[in-house]
C-alpha positions as CSV (number, residue, x, y, z in Angstrom):
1,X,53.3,-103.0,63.2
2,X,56.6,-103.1,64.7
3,X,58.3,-105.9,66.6
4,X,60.7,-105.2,69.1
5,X,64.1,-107.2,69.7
6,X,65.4,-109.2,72.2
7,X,67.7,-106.6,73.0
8,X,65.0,-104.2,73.5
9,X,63.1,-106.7,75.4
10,X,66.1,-107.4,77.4
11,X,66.2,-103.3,78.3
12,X,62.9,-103.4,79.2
13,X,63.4,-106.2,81.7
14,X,66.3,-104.1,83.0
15,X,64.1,-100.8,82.8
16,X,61.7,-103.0,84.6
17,X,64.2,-104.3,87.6
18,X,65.5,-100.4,87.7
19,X,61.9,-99.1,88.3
20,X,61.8,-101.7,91.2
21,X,64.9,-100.3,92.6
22,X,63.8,-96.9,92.1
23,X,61.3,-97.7,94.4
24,X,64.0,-99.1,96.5
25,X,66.4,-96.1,96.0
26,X,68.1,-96.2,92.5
27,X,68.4,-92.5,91.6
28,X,66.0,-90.7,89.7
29,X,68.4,-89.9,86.8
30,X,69.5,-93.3,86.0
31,X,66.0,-94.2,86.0
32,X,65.6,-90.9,83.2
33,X,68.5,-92.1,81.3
34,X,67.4,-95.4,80.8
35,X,63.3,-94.5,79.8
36,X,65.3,-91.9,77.5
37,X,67.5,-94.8,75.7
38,X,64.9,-96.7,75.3
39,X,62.4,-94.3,73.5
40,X,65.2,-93.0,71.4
41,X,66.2,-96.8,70.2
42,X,62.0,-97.3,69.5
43,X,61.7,-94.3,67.5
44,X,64.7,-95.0,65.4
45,X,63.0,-98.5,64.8
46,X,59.9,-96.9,63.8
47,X,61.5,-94.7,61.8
48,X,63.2,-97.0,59.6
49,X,60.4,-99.7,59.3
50,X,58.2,-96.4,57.9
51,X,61.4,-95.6,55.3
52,X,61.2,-99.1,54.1
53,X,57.4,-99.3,53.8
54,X,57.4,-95.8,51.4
55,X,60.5,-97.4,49.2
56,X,58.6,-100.6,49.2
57,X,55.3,-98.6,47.9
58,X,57.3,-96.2,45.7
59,X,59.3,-99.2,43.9
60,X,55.7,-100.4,43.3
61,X,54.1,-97.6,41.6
62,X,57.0,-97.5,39.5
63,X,56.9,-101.0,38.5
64,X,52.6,-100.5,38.1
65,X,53.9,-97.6,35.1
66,X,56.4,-99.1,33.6
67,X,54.2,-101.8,32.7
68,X,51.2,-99.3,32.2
69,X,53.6,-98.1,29.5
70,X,54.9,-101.4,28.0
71,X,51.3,-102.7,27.4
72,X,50.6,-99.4,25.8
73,X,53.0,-99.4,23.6
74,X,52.8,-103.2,22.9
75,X,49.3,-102.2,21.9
76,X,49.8,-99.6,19.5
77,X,52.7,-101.5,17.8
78,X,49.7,-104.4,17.3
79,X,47.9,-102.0,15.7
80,X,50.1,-100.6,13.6
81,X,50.6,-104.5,12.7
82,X,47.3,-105.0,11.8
83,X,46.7,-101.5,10.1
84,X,49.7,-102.6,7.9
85,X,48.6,-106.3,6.8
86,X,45.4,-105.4,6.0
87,X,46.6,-102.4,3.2
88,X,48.5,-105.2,2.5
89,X,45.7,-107.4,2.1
90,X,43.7,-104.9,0.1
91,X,47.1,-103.5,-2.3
92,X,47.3,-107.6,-3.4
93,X,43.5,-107.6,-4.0
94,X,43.4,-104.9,-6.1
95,X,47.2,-105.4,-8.0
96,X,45.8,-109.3,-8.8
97,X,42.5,-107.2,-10.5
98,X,44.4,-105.3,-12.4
99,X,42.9,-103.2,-14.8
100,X,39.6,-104.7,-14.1
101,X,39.9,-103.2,-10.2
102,X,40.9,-99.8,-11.5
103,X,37.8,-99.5,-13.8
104,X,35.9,-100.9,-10.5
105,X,37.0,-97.9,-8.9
106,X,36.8,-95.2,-11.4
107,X,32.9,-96.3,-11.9
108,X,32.6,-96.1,-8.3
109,X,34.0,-92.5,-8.4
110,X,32.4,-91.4,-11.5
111,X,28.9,-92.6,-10.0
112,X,29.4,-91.1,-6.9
113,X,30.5,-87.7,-8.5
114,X,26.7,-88.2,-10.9
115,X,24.8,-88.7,-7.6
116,X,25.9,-85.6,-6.2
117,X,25.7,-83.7,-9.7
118,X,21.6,-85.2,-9.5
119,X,21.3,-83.6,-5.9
120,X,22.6,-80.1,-7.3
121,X,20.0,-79.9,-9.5
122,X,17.2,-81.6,-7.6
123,X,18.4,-79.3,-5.0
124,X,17.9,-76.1,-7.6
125,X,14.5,-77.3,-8.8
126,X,13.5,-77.9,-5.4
127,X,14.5,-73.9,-4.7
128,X,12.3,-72.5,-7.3
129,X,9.7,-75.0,-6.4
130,X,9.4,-73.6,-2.9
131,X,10.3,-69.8,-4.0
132,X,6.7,-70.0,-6.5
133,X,5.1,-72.3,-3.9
134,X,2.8,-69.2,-2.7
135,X,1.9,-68.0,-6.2
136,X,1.4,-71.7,-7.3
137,X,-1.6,-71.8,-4.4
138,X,-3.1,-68.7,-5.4
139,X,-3.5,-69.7,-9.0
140,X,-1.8,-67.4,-10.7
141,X,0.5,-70.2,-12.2
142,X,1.3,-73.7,-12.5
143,X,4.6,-75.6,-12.0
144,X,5.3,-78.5,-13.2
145,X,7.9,-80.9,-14.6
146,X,7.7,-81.2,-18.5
147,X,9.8,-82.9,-21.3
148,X,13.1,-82.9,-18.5
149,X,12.1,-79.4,-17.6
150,X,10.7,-77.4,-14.2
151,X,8.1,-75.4,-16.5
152,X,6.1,-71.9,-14.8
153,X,3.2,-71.9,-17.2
154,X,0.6,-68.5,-17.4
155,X,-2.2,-69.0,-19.0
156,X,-1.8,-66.7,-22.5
157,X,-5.2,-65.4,-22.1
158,X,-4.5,-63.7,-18.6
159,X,-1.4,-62.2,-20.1
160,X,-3.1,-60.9,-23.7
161,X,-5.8,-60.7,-25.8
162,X,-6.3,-63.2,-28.6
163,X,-4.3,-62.6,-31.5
164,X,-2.6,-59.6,-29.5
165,X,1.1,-59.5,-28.0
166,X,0.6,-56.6,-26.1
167,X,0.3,-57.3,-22.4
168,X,-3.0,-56.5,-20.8
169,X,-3.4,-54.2,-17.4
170,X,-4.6,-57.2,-15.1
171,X,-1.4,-59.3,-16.2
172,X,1.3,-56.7,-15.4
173,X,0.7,-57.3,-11.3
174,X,1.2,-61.1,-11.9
175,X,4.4,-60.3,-13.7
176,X,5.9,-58.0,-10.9
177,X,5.6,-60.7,-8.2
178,X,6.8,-63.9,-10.9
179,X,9.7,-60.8,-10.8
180,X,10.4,-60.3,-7.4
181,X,10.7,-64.7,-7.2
182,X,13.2,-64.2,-10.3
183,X,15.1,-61.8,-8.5
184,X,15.7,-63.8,-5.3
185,X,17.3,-66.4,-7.7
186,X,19.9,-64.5,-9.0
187,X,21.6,-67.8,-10.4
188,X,19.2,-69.4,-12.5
189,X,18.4,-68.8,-16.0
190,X,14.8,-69.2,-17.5
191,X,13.7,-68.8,-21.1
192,X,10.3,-67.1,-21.6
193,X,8.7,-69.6,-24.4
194,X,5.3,-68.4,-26.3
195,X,3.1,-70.6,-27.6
196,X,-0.2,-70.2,-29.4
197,X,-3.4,-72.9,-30.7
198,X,-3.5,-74.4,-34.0
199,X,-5.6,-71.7,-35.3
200,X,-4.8,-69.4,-38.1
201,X,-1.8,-69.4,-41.0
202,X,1.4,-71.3,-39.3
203,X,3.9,-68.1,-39.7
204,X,1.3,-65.8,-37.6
205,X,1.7,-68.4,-35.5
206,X,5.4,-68.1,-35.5
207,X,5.3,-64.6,-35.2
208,X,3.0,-64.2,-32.5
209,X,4.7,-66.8,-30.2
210,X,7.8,-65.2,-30.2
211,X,6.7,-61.5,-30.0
212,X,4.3,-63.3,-26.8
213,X,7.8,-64.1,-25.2
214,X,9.9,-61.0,-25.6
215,X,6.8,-59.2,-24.7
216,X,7.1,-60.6,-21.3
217,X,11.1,-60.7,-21.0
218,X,10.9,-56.9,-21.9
219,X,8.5,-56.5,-19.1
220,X,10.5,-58.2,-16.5
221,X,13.8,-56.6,-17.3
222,X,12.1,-53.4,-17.4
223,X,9.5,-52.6,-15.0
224,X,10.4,-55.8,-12.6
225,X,14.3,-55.3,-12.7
226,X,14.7,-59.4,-13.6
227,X,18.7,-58.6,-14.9
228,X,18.5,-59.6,-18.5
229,X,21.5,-62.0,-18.4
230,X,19.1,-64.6,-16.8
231,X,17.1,-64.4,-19.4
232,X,16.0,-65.4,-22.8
233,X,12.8,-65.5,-25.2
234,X,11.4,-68.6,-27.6
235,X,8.5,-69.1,-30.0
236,X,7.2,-72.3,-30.7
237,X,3.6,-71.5,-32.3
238,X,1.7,-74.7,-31.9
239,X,4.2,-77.4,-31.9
240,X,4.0,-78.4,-28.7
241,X,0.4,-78.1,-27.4
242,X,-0.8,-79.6,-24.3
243,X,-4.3,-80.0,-24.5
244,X,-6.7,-80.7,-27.5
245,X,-7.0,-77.8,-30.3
246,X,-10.1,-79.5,-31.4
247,X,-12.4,-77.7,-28.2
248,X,-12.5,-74.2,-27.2
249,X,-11.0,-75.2,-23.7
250,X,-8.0,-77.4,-25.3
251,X,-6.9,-73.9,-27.9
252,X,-7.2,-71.9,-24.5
253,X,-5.1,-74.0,-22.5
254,X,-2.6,-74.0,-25.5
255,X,-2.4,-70.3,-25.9
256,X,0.1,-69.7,-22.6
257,X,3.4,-68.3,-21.9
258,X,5.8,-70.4,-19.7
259,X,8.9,-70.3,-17.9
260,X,11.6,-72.9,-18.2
261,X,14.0,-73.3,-16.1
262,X,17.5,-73.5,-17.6
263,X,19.9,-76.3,-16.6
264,X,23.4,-75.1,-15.3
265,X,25.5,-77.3,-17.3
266,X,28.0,-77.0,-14.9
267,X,26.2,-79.0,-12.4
268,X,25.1,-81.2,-15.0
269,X,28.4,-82.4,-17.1
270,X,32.0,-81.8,-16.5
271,X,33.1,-81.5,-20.1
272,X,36.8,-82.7,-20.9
């Protein structure tokens, strides 16, 4: 709003008394020069009352930033602050533990580097698990856990004749698909271990264990194109049995040929 002066106030009394005379005769064009002064002096008013009002509103929004910024930066200084007397805080905790602190925290390393050396392998095991989990249903082979290690067992009697190390027809198809599963893990190693009943002289025993094995790592190297590297063969004649030799069914179930898998020492131990 805008407020006019007593000296506008005053030409408009004037303005008003030369209207009257107009009326009465006052020329025209003193009459135009008048309204025209009048305007002219109004606008001018208006003008500058608008300039004010915009500086007014500019200086404002100038002020609102600059303390926009100060707070801003009187925040992040605070927390720089803080950030700084808390490693402060946590440098004295650990200088006044000394040595003991440091061992806390190499344990605390050490442990954490074990846990995710544990999830490797589980992670591995897991693999082959799944990779044999069709075979597994089908029954053409069990996996299990054994003595620390994922174990493939085929029963020996599906694979060869008693007393015999050479492999039978129906045991060669089994063989191709265990190789196809080898395959798709290029980077595990098995061993191929024999194993036979207590039956008969303990170095036949011996013999026919191991010949059992390379038997089968022969076969899969080539005719199922397992690469040999990932391979290897063990006899252990009757030493480590799994069912009872005194009953037919206990000397059959000890007469197999299994698959172990081989630990990668590498995700196992970091040697020194």
């Amino acid at each position: 709003m805008f407020s006019l002066s007593f000296r506008f106030l005053g030409r408009a009394l004037v303005l008003g008394t030369a209207l009257s005379v107009v009326a009465c005769g006052i020329p025209k064009e003193q009459y135009d020069k008048d309204l025209a002064d009048l305007n002219a002096s109004m606008g001018k008013k208006a003008a500058d009352d608008l300039g004010s009002a915009k500086a007014a509103c500019d200086q404002n929004l100038a002020d609102r930033d600059a303390a926009y910024a100060t707070a801003k930066a009187d925040a992040a200084r605070k927390a720089a602050d803080d950030l700084a007397t808390v490693k402060k805080a946590l440098d004295d905790c650990t200088n006044k533990g000394g040595d003991s602190s440091k061992k806390l925290a190499t344990c605390s390393i050490e442990r954490d580097d074990a846990k995710q050396r544990l999830q490797r392998v589980e992670s591995s095991i897991n693999k082959v698990r799944d990779a044999l989990s069709a075979m597994s249903a089908a029954g053409k082979l069990q996996v299990k856990v054994q003595r620390g290690f994922l174990v493939i067992a085929l029963q020996g009697d599906i694979l060869f004749d008693s007393g015999k190390s050479d492999l039978k027809a129906d045991a060669k198809p089994v063989l191709l698909e265990l190789a196809n599963v080898l395959k798709a893990l290029p980077d595990r190693l098995f061993q191929v271990a024999g194993h036979t009943d207590n039956a008969g002289a303990e170095d036949l025993n011996w013999n026919l264990s191991m010949q059992r094995a390379l038997t089968v790592v022969r076969f899969l190297i080539k005719d199922g194109g397992v690469d040999g590297k990932n391979l290897s063969a063990g006899g252990y004649a009757m030493y480590q049995s799994v069912a009872d030799n005194s009953t037919d069914d206990g000397k059959k179930g000890n007469r197999r040929v299994e698959f172990l898998l081989i630990p990668n020492l590498s995700e196992i131990l970091t040697l020194k």
